[in-house]
C-alpha positions as protocol buffer text, in pm:
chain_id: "A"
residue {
  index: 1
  type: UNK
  ca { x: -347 y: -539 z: -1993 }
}
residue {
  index: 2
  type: UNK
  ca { x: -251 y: -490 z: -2381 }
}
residue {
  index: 3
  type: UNK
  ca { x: -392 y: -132 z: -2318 }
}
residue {
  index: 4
  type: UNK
  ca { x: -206 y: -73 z: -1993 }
}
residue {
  index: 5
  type: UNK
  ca { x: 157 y: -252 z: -2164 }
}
residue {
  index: 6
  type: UNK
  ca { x: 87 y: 10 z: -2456 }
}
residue {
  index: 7
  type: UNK
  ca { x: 44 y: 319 z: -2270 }
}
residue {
  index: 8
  type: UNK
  ca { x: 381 y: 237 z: -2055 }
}
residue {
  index: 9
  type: UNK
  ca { x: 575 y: 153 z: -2297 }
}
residue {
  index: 10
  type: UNK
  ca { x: 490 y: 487 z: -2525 }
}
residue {
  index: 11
  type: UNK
  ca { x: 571 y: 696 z: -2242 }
}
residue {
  index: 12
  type: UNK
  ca { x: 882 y: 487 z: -2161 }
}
residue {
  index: 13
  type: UNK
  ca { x: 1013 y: 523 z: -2498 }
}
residue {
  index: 14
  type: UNK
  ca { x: 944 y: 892 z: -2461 }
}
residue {
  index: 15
  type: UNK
  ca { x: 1112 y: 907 z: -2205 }
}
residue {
  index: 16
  type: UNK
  ca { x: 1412 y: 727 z: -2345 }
}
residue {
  index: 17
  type: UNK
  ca { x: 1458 y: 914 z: -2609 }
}
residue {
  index: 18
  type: UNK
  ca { x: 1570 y: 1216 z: -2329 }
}
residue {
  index: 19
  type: UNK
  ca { x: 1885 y: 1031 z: -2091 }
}
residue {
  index: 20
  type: UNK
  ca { x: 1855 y: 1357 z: -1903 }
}
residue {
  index: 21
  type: UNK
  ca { x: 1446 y: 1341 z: -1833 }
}
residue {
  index: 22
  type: UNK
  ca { x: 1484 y: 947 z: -1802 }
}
residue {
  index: 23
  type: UNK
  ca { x: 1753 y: 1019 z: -1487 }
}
residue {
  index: 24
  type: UNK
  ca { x: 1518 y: 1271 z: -1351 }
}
residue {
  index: 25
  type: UNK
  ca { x: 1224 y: 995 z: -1387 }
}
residue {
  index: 26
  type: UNK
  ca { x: 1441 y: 739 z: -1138 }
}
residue {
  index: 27
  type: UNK
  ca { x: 1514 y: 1027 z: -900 }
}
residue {
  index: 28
  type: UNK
  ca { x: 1149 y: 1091 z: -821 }
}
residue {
  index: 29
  type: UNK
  ca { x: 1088 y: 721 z: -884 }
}
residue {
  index: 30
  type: UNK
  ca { x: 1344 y: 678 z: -629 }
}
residue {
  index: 31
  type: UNK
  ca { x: 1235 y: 973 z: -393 }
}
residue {
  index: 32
  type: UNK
  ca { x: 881 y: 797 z: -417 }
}
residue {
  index: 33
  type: UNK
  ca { x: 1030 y: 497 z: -277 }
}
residue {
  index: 34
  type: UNK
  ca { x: 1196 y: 670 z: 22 }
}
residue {
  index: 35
  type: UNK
  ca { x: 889 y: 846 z: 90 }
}
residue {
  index: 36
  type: UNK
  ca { x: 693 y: 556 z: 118 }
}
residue {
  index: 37
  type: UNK
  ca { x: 955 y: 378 z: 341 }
}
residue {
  index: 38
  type: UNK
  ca { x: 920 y: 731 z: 565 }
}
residue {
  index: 39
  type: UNK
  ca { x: 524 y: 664 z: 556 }
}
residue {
  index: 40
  type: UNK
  ca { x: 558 y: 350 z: 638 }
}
residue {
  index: 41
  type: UNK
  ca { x: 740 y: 337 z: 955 }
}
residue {
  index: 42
  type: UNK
  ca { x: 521 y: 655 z: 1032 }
}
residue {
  index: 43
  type: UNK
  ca { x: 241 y: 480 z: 1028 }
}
residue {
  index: 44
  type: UNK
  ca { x: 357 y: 142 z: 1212 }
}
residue {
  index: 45
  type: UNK
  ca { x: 232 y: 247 z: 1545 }
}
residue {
  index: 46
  type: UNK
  ca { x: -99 y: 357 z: 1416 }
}
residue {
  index: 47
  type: UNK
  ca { x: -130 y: 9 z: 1273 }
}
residue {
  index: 48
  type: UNK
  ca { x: -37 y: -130 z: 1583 }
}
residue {
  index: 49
  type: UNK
  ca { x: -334 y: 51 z: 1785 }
}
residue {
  index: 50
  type: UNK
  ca { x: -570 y: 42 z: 1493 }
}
residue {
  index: 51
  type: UNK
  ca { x: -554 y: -290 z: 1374 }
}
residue {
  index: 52
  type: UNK
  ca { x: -730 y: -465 z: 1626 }
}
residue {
  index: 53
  type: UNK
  ca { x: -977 y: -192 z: 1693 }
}
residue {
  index: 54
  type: UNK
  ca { x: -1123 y: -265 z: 1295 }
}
residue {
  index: 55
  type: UNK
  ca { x: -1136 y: -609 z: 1336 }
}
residue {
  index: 56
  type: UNK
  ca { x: -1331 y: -604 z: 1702 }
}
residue {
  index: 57
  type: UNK
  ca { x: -1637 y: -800 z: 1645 }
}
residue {
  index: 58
  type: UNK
  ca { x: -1840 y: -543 z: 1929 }
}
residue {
  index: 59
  type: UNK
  ca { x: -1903 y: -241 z: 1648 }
}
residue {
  index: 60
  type: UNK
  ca { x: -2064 y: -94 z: 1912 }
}
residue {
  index: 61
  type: UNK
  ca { x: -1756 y: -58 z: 2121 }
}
residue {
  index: 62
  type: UNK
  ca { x: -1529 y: -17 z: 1798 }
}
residue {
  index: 63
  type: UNK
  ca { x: -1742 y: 305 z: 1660 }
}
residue {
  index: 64
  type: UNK
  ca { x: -1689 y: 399 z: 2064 }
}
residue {
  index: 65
  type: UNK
  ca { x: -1324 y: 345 z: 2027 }
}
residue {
  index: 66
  type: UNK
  ca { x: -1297 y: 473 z: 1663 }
}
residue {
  index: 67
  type: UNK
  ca { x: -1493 y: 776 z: 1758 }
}
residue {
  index: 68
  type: UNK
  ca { x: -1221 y: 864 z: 2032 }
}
residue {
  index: 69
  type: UNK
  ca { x: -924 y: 792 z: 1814 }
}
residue {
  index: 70
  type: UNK
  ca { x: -1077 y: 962 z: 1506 }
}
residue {
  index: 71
  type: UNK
  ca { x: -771 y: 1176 z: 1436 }
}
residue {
  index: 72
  type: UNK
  ca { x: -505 y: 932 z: 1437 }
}
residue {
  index: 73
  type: UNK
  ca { x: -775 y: 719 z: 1191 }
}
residue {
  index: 74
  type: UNK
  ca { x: -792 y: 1039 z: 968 }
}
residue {
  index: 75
  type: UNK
  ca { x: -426 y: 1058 z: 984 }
}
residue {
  index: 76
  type: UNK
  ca { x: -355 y: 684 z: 916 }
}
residue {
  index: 77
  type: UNK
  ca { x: -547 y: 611 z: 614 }
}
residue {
  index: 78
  type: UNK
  ca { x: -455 y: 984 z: 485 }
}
residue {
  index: 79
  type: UNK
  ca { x: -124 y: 873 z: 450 }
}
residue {
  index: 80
  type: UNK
  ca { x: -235 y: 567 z: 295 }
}
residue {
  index: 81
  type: UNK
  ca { x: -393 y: 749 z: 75 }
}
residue {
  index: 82
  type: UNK
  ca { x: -35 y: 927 z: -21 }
}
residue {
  index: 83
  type: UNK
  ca { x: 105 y: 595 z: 6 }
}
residue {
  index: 84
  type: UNK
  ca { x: -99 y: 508 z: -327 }
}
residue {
  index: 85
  type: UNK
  ca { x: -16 y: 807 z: -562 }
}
residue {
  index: 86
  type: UNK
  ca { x: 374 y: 711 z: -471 }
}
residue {
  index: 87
  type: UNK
  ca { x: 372 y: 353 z: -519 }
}
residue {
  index: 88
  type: UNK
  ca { x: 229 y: 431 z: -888 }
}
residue {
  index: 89
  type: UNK
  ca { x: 487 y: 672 z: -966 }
}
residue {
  index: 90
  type: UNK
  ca { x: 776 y: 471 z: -780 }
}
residue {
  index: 91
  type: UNK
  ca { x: 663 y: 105 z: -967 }
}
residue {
  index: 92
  type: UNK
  ca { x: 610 y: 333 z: -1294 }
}
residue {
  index: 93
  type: UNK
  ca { x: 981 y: 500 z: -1273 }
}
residue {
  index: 94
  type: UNK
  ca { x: 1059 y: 55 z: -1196 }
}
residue {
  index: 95
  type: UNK
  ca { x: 917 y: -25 z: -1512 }
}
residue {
  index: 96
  type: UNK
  ca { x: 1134 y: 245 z: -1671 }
}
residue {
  index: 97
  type: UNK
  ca { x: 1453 y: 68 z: -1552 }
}
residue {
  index: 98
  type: UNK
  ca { x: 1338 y: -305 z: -1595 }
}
residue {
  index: 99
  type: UNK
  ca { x: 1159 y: -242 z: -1941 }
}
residue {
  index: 100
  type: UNK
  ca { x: 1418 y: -399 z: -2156 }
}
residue {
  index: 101
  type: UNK
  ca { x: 1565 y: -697 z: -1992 }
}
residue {
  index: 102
  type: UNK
  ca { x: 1206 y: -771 z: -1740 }
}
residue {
  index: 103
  type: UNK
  ca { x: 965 y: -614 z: -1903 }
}
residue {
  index: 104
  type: UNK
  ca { x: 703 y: -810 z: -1870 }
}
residue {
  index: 105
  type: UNK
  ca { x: 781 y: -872 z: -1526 }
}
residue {
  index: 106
  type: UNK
  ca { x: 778 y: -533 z: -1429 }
}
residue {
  index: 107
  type: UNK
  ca { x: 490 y: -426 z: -1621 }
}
residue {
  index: 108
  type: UNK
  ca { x: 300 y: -683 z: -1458 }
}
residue {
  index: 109
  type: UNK
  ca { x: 404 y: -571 z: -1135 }
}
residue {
  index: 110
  type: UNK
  ca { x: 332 y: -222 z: -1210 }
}
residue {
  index: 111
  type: UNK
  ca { x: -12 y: -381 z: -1344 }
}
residue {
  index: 112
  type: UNK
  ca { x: -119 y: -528 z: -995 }
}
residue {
  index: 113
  type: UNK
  ca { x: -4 y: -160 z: -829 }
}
residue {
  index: 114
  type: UNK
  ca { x: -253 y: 7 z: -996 }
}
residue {
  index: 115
  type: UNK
  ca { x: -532 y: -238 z: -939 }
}
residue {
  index: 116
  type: UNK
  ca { x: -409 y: -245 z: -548 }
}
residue {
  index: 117
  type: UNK
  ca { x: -451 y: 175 z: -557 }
}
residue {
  index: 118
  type: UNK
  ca { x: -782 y: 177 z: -711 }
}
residue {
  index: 119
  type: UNK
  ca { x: -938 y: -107 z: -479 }
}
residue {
  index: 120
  type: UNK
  ca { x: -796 y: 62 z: -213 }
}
residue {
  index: 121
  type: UNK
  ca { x: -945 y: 415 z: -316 }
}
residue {
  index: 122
  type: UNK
  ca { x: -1237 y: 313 z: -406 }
}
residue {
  index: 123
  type: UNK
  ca { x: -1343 y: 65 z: -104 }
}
residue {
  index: 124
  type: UNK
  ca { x: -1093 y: 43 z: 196 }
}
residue {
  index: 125
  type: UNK
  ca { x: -1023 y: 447 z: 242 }
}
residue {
  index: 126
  type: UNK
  ca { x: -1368 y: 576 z: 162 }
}
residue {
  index: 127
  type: UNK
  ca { x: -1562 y: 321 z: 368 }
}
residue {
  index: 128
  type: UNK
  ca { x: -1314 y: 416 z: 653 }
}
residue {
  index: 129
  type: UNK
  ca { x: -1381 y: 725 z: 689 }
}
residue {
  index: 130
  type: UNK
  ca { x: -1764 y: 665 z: 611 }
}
residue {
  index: 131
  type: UNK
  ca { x: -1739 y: 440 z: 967 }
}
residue {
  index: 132
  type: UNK
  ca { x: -1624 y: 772 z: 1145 }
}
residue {
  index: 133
  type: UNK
  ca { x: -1895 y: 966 z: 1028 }
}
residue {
  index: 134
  type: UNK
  ca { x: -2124 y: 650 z: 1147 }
}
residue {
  index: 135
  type: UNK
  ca { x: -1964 y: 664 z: 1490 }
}
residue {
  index: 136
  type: UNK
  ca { x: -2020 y: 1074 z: 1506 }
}
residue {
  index: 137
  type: UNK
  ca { x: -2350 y: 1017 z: 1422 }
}
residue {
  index: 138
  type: UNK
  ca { x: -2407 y: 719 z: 1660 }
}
residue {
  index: 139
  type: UNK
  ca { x: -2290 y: 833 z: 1961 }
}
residue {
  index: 140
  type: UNK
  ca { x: -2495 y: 1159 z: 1921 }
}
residue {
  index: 141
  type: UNK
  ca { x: -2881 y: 957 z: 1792 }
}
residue {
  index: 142
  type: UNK
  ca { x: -3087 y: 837 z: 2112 }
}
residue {
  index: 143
  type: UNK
  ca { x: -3189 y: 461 z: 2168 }
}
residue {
  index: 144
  type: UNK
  ca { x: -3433 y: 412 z: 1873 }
}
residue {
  index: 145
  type: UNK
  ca { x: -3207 y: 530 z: 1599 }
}
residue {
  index: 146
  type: UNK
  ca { x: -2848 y: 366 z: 1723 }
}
residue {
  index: 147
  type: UNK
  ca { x: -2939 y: 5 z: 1576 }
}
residue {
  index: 148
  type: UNK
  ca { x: -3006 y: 150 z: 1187 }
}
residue {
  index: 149
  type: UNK
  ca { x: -2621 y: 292 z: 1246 }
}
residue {
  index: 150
  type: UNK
  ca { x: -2448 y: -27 z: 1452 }
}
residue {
  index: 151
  type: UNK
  ca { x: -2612 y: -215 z: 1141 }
}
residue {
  index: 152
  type: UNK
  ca { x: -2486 y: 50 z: 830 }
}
residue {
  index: 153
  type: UNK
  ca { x: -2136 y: 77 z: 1036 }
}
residue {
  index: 154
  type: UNK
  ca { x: -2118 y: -289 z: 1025 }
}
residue {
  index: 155
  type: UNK
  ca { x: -2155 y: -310 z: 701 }
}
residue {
  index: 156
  type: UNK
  ca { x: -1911 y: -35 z: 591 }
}
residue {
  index: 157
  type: UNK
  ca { x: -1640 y: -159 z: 826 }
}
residue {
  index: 158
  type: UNK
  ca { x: -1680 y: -514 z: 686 }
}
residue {
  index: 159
  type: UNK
  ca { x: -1649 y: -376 z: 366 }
}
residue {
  index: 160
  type: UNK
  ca { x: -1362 y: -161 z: 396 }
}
residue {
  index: 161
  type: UNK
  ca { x: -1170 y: -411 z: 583 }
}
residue {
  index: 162
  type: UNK
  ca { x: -1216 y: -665 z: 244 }
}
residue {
  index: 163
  type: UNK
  ca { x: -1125 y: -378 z: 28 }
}
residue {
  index: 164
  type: UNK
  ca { x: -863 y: -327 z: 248 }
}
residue {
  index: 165
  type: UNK
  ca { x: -704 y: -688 z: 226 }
}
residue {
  index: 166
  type: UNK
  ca { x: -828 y: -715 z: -120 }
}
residue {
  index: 167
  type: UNK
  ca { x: -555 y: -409 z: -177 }
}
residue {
  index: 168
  type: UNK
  ca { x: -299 y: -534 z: 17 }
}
residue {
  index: 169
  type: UNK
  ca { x: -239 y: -860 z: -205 }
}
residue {
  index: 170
  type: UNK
  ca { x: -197 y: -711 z: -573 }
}
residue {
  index: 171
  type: UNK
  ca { x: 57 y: -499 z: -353 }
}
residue {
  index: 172
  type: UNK
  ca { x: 202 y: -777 z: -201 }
}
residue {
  index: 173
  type: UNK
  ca { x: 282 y: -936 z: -524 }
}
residue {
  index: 174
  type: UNK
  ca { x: 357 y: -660 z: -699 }
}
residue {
  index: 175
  type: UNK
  ca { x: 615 y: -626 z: -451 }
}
residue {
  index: 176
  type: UNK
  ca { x: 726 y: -972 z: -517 }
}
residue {
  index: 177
  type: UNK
  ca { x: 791 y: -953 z: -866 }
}
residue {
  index: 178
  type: UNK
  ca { x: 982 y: -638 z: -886 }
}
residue {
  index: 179
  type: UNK
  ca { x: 1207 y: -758 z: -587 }
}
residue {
  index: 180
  type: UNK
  ca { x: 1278 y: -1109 z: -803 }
}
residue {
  index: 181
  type: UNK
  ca { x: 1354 y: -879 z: -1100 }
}
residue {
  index: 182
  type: UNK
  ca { x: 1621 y: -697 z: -841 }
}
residue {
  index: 183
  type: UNK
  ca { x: 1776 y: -1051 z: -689 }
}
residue {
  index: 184
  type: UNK
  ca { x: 2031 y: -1053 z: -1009 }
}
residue {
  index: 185
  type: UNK
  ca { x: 2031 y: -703 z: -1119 }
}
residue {
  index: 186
  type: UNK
  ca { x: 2301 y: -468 z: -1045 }
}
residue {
  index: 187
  type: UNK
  ca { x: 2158 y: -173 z: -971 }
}
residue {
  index: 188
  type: UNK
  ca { x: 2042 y: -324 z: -678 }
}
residue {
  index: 189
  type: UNK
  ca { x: 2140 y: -654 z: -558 }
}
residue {
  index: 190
  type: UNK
  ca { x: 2039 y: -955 z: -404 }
}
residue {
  index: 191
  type: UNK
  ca { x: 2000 y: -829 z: -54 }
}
residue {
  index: 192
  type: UNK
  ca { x: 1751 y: -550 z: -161 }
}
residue {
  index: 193
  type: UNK
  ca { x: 1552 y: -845 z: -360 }
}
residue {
  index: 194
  type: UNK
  ca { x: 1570 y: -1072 z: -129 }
}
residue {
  index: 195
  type: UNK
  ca { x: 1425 y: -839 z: 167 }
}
residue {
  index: 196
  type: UNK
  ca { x: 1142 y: -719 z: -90 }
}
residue {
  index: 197
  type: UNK
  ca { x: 1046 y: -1081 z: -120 }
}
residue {
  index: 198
  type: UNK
  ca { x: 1038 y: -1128 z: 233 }
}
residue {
  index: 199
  type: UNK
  ca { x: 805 y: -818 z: 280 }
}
residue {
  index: 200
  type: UNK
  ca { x: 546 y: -921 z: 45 }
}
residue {
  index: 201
  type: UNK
  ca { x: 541 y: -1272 z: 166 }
}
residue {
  index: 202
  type: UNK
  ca { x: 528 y: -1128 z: 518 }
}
residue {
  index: 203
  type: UNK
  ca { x: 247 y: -887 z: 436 }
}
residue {
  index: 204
  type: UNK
  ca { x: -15 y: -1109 z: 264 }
}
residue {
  index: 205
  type: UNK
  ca { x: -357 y: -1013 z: 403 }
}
residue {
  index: 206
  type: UNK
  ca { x: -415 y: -1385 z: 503 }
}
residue {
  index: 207
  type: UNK
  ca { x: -162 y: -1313 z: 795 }
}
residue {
  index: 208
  type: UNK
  ca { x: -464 y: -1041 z: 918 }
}
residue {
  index: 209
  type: UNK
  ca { x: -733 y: -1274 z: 972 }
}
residue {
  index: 210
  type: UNK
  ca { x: -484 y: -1490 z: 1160 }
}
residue {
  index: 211
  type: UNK
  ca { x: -476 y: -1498 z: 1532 }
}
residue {
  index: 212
  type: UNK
  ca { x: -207 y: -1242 z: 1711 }
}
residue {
  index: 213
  type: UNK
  ca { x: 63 y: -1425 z: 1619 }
}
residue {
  index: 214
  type: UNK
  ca { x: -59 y: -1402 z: 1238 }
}
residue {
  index: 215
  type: UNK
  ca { x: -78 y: -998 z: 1331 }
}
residue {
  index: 216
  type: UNK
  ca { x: 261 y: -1025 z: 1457 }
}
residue {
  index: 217
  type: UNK
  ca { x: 398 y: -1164 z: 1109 }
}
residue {
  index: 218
  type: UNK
  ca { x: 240 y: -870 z: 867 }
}
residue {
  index: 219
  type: UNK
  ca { x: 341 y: -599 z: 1178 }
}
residue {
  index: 220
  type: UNK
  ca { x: 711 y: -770 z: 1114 }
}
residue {
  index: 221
  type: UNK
  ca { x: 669 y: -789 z: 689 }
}
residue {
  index: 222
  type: UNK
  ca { x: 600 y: -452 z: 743 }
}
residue {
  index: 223
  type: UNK
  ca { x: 924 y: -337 z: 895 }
}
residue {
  index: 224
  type: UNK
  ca { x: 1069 y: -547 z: 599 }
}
residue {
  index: 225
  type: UNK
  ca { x: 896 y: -356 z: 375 }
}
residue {
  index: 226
  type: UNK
  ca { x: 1055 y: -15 z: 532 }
}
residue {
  index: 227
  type: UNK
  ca { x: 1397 y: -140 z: 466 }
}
residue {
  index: 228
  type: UNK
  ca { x: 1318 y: -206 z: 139 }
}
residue {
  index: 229
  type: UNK
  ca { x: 1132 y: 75 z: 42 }
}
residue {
  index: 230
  type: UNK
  ca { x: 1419 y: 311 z: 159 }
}
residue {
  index: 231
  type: UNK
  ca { x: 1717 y: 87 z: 45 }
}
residue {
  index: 232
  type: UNK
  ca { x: 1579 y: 17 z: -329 }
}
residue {
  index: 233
  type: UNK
  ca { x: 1463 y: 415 z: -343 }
}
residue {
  index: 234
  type: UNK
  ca { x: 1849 y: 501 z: -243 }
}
residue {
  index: 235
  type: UNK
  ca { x: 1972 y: 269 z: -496 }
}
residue {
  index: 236
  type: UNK
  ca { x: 1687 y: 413 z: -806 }
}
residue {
  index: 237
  type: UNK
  ca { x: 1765 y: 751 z: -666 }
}
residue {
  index: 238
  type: UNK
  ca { x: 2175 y: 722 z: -756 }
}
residue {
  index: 239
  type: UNK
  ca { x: 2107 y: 540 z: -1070 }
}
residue {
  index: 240
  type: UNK
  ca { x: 2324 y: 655 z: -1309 }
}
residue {
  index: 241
  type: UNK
  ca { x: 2242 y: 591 z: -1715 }
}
C-alpha cells in the first residue's frame, strides 16, 4: 500500500505541477468513465443471457450452450477486459482530483481497483475463455474422452466464476468510497454519490449466488452503475481547475 500511495502521489504531483496536463488528465479520466458507462449498458443483455448459463450446475449442457453462444461470450468478457484498463485510468484521474482533501480515501479506492483488475485478469477472463476452448474440444472428442473435459471444464468454470465475484467486490467498494468522497463535493454532488453508493451496494457478488430475485438486484445495481459511470465522467470531463 505505502508503495502503491508513493507511486500515485509522485505522479500526481507531477502532474500538478502542469494545470494544463492535470485538465487533460480529468478529461480522459472523465472520457474513461463515460466509456465504461457505454460498456456497461452494452453489455447488460449479454449478462442477462449469460449469467445463468455460467452458473448451470449441468456443465455438460452449459459447455453445449456456451459452445453455441461462443461469440457473444468472446464479446462479453472482451469488453470486460476494456472495462479494466478504464476503470484504472478513470479511478487514477479520481485520485488526481480527491488527493488533497480525500486522499486517503481515494487512494484506497483506487487501491481496491487495481486489485479488482488483476483478479479479474488473471482468473475470471482467462479461465472463461479456457471453458470455450473446453467446450470446442468436448463436443468434437468421442465417448471415452468427454468425462476428462466435463471434469477440467468444471473446474475452470468454478474457478473463473470465484475470480469473477472475487473481482467484482474490491470494485464494488471501490465504487463505494469514491462515490462517499463525491456526496459533499462540488464537482459532483450528492445525487452522483448517492447513485454510486447505490450501485456498489447493488452489485456485491453475494447478490449472484442468490436466487433470481438476488440476480434481479445486481442486473438493477448495474443499471445504477451506468448512470453513474456516465453522469460522474460528464461532471470529471468539464472539470475546470
Amino acid at each position: 500500500m505505502s508503495f502503491l500511495k508513493y507511486g500515485v502521489v509522485t505522479y500526481s504531483i507531477s502532474m500538478a505541477k502542469n494545470s494544463q496536463t492535470q485538465a487533460q488528465a480529468f478529461r480522459i479520466g472523465g472520457m474513461s468513465l463515460i466509456l465504461i458507462g457505454i460498456i456497461l449498458l452494452v453489455t447488460l443483455p449479454l449478462l442477462a443471457i449469460l449469467t445463468p448459463i455460467l452458473l448451470g450446475s449441468d456443465i455438460s449442457s452449459v459447455l453445449t450452450t456456451l459452445h453455441s453462444l461462443s461469440n457473444f461470450n468472446i464479446l462479453f468478457f472482451g469488453l470486460l477486459g476494456i472495462n479494466d484498463i478504464l476503470y484504472i485510468i478513470s479511478f487514477a484521474s479520481l485520485y488526481l482530483l480527491f488527493r488533497e482533501r480525500r486522499g486517503y480515501l481515494a487512494l484506497l479506492s483506487l487501491s481496491l481497483i487495481i486489485a479488482a483488475v488483476a483478479i479479474d485478469l488473471a482468473t475470471d477472463i482467462p479461465l472463461h475463455f479456457t471453458i470455450l476452448s473446453i467446450a470446442n474440444s468436448y463436443l468434437s472428442s468421442n465417448a471415452l474422452s468427454q468425462p476428462s473435459y466435463l471434469a477440467a471444464a468444471n473446474l475452470a468454470l468454478s474457478l473463473g466464476n470465484i475470480g469473477g465475484m472475487l473481482a467484482q467486490l474490491p470494485l464494488s467498494l471501490a465504487e463505494i468510497l469514491i462515490s462517499y468522497a463525491m456526496l459533499s463535493s462540488k464537482e459532483f454532488g450528492s445525487f452522483i454519490g448517492r447513485v454510486g453508493i447505490i450501485a456498489g451496494l447493488l452489485t456485491m457478488p453475494i447478490f449472484l449466488i442468490l436466487s433470481t430475485i438476488g440476480s434481479l438486484i445486481y442486473f438493477l445495481g448495474f443499471l445504477f452503475n451506468v448512470i453513474w459511470s456516465i453522469a460522474a465522467g460528464i461532471k470529471l470531463y468539464r472539470y475546470k481547475l
